[in-house]
N, C-alpha and C positions, 0 to 999 in steps of 0.2 A: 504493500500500500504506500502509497506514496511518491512514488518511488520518482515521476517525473519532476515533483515540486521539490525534493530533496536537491536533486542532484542541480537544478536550476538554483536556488538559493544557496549551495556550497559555490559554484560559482561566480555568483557576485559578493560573495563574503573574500575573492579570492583578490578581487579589487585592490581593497584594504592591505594585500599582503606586502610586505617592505616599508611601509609607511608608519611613523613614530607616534604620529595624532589624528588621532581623525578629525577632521576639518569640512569646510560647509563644498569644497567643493569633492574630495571626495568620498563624503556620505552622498551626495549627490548622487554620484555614480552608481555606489552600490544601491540606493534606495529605486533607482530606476529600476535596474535590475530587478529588485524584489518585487517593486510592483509589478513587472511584467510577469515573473515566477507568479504570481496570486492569480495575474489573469491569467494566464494558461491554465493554470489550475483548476480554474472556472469559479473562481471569486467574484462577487460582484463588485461593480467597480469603484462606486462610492466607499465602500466598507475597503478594497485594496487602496485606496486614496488616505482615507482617514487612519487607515492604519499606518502608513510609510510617514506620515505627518506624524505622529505618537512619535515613533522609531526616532524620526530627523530629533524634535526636541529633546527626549533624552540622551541624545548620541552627540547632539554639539557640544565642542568646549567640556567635555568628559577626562580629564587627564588621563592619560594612558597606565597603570601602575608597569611597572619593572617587570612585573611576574606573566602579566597579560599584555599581548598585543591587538593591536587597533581590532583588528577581524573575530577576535578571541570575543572582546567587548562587543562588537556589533552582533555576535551569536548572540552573548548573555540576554541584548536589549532586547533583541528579536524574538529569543526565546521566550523572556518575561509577559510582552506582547501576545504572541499565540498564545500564551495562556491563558490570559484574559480574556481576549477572544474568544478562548471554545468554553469561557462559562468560570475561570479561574480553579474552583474546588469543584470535588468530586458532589455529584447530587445524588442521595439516598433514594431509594424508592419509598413510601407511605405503606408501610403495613398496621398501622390502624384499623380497628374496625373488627367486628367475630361476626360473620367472616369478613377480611379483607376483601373488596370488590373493585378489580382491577377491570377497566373497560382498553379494550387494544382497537385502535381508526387507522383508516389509512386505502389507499387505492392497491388495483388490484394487481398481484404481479410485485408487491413490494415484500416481498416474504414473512406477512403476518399470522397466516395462519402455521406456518414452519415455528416462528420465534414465538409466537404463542406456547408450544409444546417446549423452547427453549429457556422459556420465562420459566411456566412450571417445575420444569425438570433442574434448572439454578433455587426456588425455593422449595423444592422438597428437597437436595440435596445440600443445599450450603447453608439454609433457614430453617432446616426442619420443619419445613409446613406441609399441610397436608393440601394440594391445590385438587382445586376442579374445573376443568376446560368446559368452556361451553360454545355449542356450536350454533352462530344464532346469523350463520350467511346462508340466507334460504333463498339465494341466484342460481347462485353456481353450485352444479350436482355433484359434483366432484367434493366443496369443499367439506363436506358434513365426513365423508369419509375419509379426507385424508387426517380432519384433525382424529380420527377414531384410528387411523394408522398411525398418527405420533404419538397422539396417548399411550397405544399399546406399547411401543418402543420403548418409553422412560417409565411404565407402568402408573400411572395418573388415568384417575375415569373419566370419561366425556359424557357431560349430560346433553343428550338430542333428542328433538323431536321433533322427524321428517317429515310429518305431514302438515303441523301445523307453519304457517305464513305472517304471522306476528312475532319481529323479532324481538316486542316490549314483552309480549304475554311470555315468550323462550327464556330470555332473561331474567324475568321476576321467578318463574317456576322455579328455574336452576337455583336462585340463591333462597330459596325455600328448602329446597332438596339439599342446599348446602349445611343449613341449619339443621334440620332434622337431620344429618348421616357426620355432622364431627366435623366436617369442612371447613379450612380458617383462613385460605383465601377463593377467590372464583375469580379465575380469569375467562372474560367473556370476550369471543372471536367475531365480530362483523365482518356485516358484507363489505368489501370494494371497488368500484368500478374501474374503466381504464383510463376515466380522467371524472376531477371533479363535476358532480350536476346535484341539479336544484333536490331533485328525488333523496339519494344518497343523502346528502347533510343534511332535510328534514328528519330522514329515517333515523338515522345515529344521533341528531339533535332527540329525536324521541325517547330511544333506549338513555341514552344519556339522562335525562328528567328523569326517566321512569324508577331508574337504578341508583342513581344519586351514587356515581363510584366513588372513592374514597382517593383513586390514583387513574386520570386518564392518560393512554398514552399515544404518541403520535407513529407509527411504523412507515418509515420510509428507504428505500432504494438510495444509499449513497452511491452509486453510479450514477443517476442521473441528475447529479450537480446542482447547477443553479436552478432546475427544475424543479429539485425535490425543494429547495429552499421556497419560492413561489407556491408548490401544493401546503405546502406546511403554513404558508402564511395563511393561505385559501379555509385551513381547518382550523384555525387555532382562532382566526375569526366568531367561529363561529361555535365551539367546541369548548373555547379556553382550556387547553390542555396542561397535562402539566409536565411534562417531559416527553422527549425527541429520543427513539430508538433507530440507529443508522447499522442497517441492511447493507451485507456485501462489501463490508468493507475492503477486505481482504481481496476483493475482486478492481479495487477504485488504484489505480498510480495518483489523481488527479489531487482528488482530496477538499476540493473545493466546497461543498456541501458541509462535511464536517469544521471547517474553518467559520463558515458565514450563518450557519444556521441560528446559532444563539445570536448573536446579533439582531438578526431581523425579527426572531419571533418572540426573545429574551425567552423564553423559556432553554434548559439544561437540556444537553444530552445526556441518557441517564446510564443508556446501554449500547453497544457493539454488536453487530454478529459480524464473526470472523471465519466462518469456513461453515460447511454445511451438517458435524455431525450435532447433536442433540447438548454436547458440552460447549460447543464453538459461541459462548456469550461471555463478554465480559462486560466490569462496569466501566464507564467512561471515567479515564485519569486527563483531566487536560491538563496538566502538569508533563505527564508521560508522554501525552500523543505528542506534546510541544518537542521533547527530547526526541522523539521516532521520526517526526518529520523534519528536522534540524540534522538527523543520520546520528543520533546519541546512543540508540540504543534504550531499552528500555529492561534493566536488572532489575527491579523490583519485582514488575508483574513475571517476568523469568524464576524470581526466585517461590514466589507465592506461587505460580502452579506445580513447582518441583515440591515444593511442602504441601501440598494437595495428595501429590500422589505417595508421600512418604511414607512408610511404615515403620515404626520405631523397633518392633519385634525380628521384621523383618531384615533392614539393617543389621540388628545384636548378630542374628542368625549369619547373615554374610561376612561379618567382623570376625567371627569364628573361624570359616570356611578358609578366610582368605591366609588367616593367623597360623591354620593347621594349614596351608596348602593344595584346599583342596577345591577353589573354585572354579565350575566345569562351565560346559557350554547352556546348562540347562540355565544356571544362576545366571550366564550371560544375558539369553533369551530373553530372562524374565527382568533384566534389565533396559532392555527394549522396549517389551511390553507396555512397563510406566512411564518412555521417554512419551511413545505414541500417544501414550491417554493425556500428554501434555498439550495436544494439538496439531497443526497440522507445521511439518518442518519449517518452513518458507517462513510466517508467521516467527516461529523459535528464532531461528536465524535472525531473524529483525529485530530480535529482543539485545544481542549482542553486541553492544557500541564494536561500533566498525565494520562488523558481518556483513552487516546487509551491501555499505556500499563494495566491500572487496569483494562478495559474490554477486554484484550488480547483475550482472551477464550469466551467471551460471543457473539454468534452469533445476529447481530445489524438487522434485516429484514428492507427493505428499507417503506416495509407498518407498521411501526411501530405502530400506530396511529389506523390503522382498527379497533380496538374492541372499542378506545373512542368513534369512529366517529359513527360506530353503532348504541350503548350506547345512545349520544345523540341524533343522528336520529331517533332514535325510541320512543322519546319522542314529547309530545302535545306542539304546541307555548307557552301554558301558563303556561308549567312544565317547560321549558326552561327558559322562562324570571324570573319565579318563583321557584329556586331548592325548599324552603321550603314544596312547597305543596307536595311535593314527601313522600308519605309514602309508605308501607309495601307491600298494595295492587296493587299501581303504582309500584315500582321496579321488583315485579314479571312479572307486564304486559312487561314493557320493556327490561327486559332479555329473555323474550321468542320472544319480537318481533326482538331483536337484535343477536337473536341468541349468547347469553351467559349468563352465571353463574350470580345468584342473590347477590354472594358473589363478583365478578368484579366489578355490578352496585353498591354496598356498598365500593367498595375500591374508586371509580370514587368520588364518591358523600362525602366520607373524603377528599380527595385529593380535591378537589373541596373549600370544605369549607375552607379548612388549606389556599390555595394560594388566596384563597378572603381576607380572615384574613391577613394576612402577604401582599398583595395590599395595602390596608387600608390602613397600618401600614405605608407602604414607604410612600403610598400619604401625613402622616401628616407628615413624618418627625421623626418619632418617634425612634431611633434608640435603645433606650436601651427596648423599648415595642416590638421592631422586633425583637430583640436577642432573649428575653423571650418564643415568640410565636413560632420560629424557634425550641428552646431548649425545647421546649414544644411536640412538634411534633412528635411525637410515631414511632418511624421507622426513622425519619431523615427526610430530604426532602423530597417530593412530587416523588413517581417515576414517569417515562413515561409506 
C-alpha cells in the first residue's frame, strides 16, 4: 500500500539533501514536490494545498540541530502532519449498550458484507463478545447467503429472514432475538447500491431511526480514492456517522482516500481491511500509517501481531528442544504456521522500516512458504524429528514427492542447519559466538 506516494515523497525529501538549513526557497522545492506526491495520490486538492502551507510554516527558519539534517527534519514535519491529517489518535469503536448495536452503510461492491463477518470475528476474538450478524440486504440474493457463508467461517450466527422485505421490521426482530439468546453486540449488514440514490438513504435513514445504533459505521473501497471521499460525504450527510472503515487497503499504492477522508467528513477512520482472510482487520494507527507511508516501517503493529500468535507454553517447550538439540522440521513447520496467521507477507514486509522500499520491485506471493511446507511434508516422522538422517538418496525421494528441485531440498536443509546453529547460540547467551556464526553464513541470512 502505498507504495507510489512513498517512493514520490522520498524523492522530494531528496531535494533537501546536502543542504545545512532549510530555507524559503528550498522548502519550496521540496513542498512542490509533495504537493504533487498528494495529487497523484488522489488527494484533493485544496486539502494537498493547505497541507504543504502547514508543512512550509513549520519548516521555515527551523534551525537544523547537528544530529539531524535539513531532509531528516522535513520527514519529522511531514510526518507530524499526516498524522493529523488521518485523525491524529487512534478512535475506539463504542461498545456501549446490552447489546451493543452496530449499524454497517455503505455502497455496493465496497466489501461490507465481507468486513461485516470481519468486525465480528475481531470482537469475538480480541473482545470476547458474543456478536450476531444480521442480514437485513433484501436486493441482492446473493447477499443473505454469503453473510450465512462468513458466519459459518468465524463461527458467529446470522439472524435472516428471507422472505420478509422490511429491513426496519429484520433489524428490530434481530436485536430482540439478540436479547433473548445472550447476544452483546449485533452487527446489522444493509443493502448497497452501485452509486448513491434517493431510495437507498431513505431506507438506511429508516433502519437507522428505527434501531437507534449505538456505533454507525461508514464501509468504503479505498481504491476508489477521491470517490470514496465524495460517497462518504454523500452518507454522512445524511447518516451522521460515526467512523470510516477503509476496504482494500492492501490493494491501494495511491492512498489518497485514507489521507483526505477525515478531513472532509471529520469523522475517524476507525478500521482497515488489509487482505481478504476473516483476520485481515486492523485498527486505524495514524501515527503508524504516517510512519508506513513516509517508508518507516511500522514495528509496533509487527510486534502486536507476533504477541497474538505467541504461546508462552509453547515457547518453554521449544526452549527445551533447542537446549537438548533437538529441534526438527516439525517444530520448524509449526513455526511457519504462526508467521502465516500473522497475515498476508507483502503486508509483514511493510511493517519492517526499510523492507518495503528494498523489496520495492520484488513481487512478495502471499503463499510464500508453499515449497518449505512441501519440502517438509514430504518427509518420514523420523526424517523430520531427525534432519541428520537425510542423505542423498532421501533428498531425491523428497523432491520428487514434493514436487521440487533437489537443489531447493539442499538450500532448505543449509538454511535449516544455519538457524539451529544461531538458536543455540541465542539460547546460551553467546553473543560474540552468534556474531561469528551469523558472519559465517555464506549468503547472509537465512532467506524465506
Amino acid at each position: 500500500m502505498f507504495d507510489n506516494l512513498s517512493d514520490k515523497l522520498d524523492k522530494a525529501f531528496h531535494i533537501l539533501k546536502g543542504h545545512g538549513k532549510i530555507t524559503d526557497v528550498n522548502v519550496a522545492d521540496t513542498l512542490k514536490e509533495v504537493r504533487r506526491a498528494l495529487l497523484d495520490a488522489d488527494v484533493n486538492f485544496k486539502i494537498a494545498k493547505d497541507f504543504t502551507t502547514r508543512v512550509k510554516e513549520k519548516a521555515i527558519g527551523e534551525n537544523v540541530l547537528t544530529t539531524l539534517q535539513p531532509g531528516q527534519l522535513m520527514v519529522k514535519i511531514v510526518k507530524d502532519e499526516l498524522t493529523e491529517l488521518m485523525g491524529g489518535d487512534a478512535a475506539g469503536i463504542n461498545l456501549s449498550g446490552n447489546p451493543t448495536v452496530i449499524l454497517m452503510s455503505g455502497l455496493q461492491g465496497s466489501g461490507k458484507t465481507t468486513f461485516s463477518g470481519k468486525l465480528a470475528n475481531f470482537l469475538k476474538t480480541k473482545k470476547n463478545k458474543k456478536p450476531l450478524l444480521v442480514a437485513c440486504d433484501i436486493y441482492r440474493p446473493a447477499a443473505i447467503n454469503q453473510l450465512h457463508v462468513v458466519g459459518g467461517q468465524i463461527g458467529v450466527e446470522v439472524y435472516s429472514e428471507p422472505e420478509n422485505k422490511n429491513p426496519v421490521e429484520i433489524a428490530q426482530n434481530a436485536i430482540k432475538h439478540a436479547k433473548a439468546n445472550g447476544f452483546n453486540v449485533v452487527i446489522v449488514d444493509t443493502a448497497g447500491r452501485l452509486a448513491v440514490d434517493e431510495q437507498m438513504m431513505n431506507e438506511i435513514a429508516n433502519v437507522h431511526k428505527a434501531i437507534e445504533p449505538h456505533e454507525t459505521l461508514f464501509v468504503v473501497d479505498a481504491m476508489t480514492g477521491q470517490d470514496a471521499v465524495n460517497t462518504a460525504k454523500a452518507f454522512n450527510d445524511r447518516l451522521n456517522f460515526d467512523g470510516v472503515i477503509l476496504t482494500k487497503l492492501d490493494g491501494d499504492t495511491r492512498g489518497g482516500a485514507a489521507i483526505s477522508i477525515k478531513s472532509v467528513v471529520n469523522k475517524p477512520i476507525k478500521f482497515i481491511g488489509t487482505g481478504e482472510k476473516m483476520e485481515a482487520i486492523d485498527v486505524f494507527y495514524p501515527n503508524r500509517m504516517a510512519d508506513r507511508i513516509l517508508g518507516m516501517g511500522d514495528v509496533v503493529s509487527l510486534v502486536e501481531r507476533a504477541q497474538e500468535q505467541y504461546d508462552e507454553e509453547e515457547a518453554r517447550k521449544l526452549q527445551k528442544k533447542i537446549a537438548k538439540n533437538e529441534f526438527g522440521f516439525d517444530d520448524f513447520l509449526a513455526q511457519i504456521q504462526q508467521i502465516k496467521k500473522m497475515g498476508n507477507m507483502k503486508d509483514l514486509v511493510g511493517m519492517i522500516p526499510g523492507a518495503g522500499k528494498a523489496l520495492k520491485d520484488v513481487e512478495i506471493e502471499d503463499d510464500a512458504f508453499k515449497h518449505i511446507e512441501a519440502i517438509i511434508q514430504s518427509m518420514t516422522p523420523i526424517e523430520r524429528s531427525k534432519p541428520s538422517l537425510i542423505d542423498v538418496k532421501r533428498k531425491n525421494r523428497i523432491a520428487k514427492g514434493s514436487g521440487t528441485k533437489i537443489e531447493q531440498v539442499n538450500q532448505l536443509m543449509k538454511q535449516f542447519d544455519q538457524m539451529s546453529k544461531m538458536m543455540k547460540m541465542m539460547q546460551g547467551g553467546g553473543g560474540k559466538n552468534m556474531m561469528k556464526a551469523m558472519a559465517g553464513m555464506k549468503g547472509g541470512m537465512p532467506k524465506m
